[in-house]
N, C-alpha and C positions, 0 to 999 in steps of 0.2 A: 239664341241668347248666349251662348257658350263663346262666342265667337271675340264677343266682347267683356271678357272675364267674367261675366256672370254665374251665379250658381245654382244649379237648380236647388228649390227646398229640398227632396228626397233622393239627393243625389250620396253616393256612399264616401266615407271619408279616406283623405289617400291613409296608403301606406306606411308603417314609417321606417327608417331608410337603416338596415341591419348591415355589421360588418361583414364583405364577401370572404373568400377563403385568402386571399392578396393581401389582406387587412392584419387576417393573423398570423401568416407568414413574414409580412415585413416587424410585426410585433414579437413575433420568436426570435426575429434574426436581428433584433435589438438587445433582448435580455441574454442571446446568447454572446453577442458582440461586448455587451457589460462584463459578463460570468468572465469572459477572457480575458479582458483588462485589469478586472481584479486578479486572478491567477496570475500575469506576468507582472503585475506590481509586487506583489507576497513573492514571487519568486526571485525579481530585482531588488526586495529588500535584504533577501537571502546572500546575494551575491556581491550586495553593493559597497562601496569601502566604510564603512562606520554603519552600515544600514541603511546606508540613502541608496534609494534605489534610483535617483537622478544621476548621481554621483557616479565621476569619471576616474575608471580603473588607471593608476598608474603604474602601479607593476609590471612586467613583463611575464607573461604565462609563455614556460618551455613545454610543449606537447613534447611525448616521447612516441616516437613509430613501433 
């Protein structure tokens, strides 16, 4: 009878379907992917000319050796 989607009455109910360990590593390596675009945002707003952190340096920066 199985054969033809049938179900037996005293048959056990499936499973239900848990996140593997792939599930919560792709889910860490998203919140850590966030964690660090906020850092270099906060940190381009640090450096940026008015605070934009979009904002394109016109200056010239002299390193010294």
């Amino acid at each position: 009878m199985s054969k033809f989607g049938m179900q037996m009455p005293a048959q056990r109910g499936k499973k239900a379907v848990t996140p593997d360990v792939y599930t919560a590593m792709a889910v860490m390596a998203c919140l850590f992917l966030a964690a660090a675009c906020f850092v270099m945002f906060q940190a381009a707003s640090k450096v940026g000319p008015g605070g934009n952190p979009f904002g394109i340096q016109t200056d010239r920066v002299d390193l010294k050796p």
